[in-house]
C-alpha positions, 0 to 999 in steps of 0.5 A, a space after each residue: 430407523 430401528 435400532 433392530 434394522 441390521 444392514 448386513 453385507 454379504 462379500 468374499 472379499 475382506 477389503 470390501 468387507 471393512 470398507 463398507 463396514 466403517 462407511 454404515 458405521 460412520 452414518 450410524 448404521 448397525 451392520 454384520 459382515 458375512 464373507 459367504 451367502 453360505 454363512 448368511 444362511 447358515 447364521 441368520 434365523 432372526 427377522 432383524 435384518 433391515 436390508 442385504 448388500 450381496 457381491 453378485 459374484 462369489 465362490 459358492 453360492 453367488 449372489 443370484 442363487 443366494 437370492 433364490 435360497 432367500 425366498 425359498 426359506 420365505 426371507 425377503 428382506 431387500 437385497 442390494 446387489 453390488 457388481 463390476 461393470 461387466 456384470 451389469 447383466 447379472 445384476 439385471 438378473 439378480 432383480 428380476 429375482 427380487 433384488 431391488 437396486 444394483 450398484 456399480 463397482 467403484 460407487 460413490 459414498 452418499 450415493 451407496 448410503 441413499 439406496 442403503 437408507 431406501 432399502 431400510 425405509 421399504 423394509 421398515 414400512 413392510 414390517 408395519 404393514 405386516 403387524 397392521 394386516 397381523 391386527 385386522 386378522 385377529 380382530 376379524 377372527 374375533 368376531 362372532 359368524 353372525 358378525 362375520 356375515 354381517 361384515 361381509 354384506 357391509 364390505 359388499 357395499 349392502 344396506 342394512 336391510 339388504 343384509 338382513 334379508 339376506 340373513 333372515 334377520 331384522 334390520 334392527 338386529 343388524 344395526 346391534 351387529 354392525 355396531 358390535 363389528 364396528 366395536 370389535 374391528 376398532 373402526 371410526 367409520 364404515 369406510 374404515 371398516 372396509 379398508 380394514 377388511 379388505 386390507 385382510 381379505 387382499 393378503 389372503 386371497 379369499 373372502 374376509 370371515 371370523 371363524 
C-alpha cells in the first residue's frame, strides 16, 4: 500500500481515538486523529488520504452530514463508518450517502483491519484509474483535428476507406493518420486504441476529440 494512503479516524471520543490509533499503527498503517468532522475539514486540503473511519454520531457535524460535506467540496475518498447497535439505521443511511461499509461497536480486531485494507486497496486502485484516464486525456488533446476525426471513425468501428469517405480524403492519407493516432495514443493495437478512447469519452460523457 502507499506509504501517501493515510487512514484517518475521524471520532469525538479520545479513547476510541487511541484505541484505533495503535491497532492501524501495529498493522503498519499510517493514521491521523481528528476529534471532529469540523477539524477533518477545516485541516485536510491534501489528496493523501487512502480512507475516512468516522463515528456515525458526534456533536456537531455527525458522520452523515460530514459525508454529504465531503462530496460537496468533490473529496470522495472511502468513508467507513463505525456505529452502535442502535444505529444500524443510520449507518444504512450513511451508505446510501457514499460510505462504503459500517462496522458495529464492539468490533473485532482483524475484522476492522480487513474492511480498513479494502478501503485502501479501492481507494489505491482509483487514484491509478484517475492518472490513466488523466494520460489518454492528454494524449488525445495531442492530436491534430484531422487525427482526431480519424480516431473517431476508427472508435466508430469505420474501415479505413469509410472514414476517408467520410473526410474527403484518400484511403492512403488515413493509413498515415491512423499510424500517427496510433503513435501519439501509445497503442499496440486497434482494439487498444479503442479501449483508450473510450475509457476518455465514458469520463466525459461526450464524444472523444483533440482540440
Amino acid at each position: 500500500m502507499p506509504n501517501e494512503a493515510v487512514v484517518h479516524v475521524v471520532d469525538d471520543d479520545l479513547a476510541v481515538r487511541q484505541s484505533l490509533s495503535f491497532l492501524l499503527a501495529s498493522d503498519g498503517l499510517p493514521v491521523r486523529l481528528h476529534e471532529s468532522a469540523s477539524g477533518f475539514l477545516d485541516n485536510v486540503q491534501d489528496s493523501s488520504v487512502g480512507c475516512v473511519i468516522t463515528d456515525v454520531r458526534m456533536p456537531g457535524i455527525d458522520g452523515i452530514e460530514f459525508i454529504r460535506r465531503l462530496k460537496a467540496r468533490g473529496f470522495t475518498p472511502p468513508v467507513i463508518v463505525m456505529t452502535g447497535h442502535a444505529d444500524v439505521p443510520l449507518a444504512v443511511e450513511a451508505m446510501k450517502e457514499g460510505a462504503i461499509d459500517f462496522i458495529e461497536k464492539p468490533f473485532d480486531d482483524d475484522l476492522f483491519l480487513a474492511a480498513v485494507r479494502a478501503a485502501l486497496k479501492r481507494q489505491e486502485k482509483h487514484v491509478q484509474e484517475d492518472a490513466q484516464i488523466t494520460e489518454v486525456r492528454a494524449r488525445i488533446q495531442s492530436l491534430s483535428e484531422r487525427e482526431s476525426q480519424v480516431l473517431e471513425g476508427l472508435v466508430a468501428g469505420k474501415a479505413n476507406k469509410v472514414i476517408a469517405y467520410d473526410l474527403g480524403i484518400s484511403p492512403r492519407t488515413v493509413e498515415i493518420y491512423r499510424a500517427n493516432v496510433m503513435s501519439k495514443m501509445q497503442a499496440a493495437s486497434l482494439s487498444d486504441l479503442v479501449r483508450m478512447a473510450l475509457l476518455a469519452s465514458d469520463h466525459t460523457g461526450g464524444a472523444v476529440s483533440g482540440p
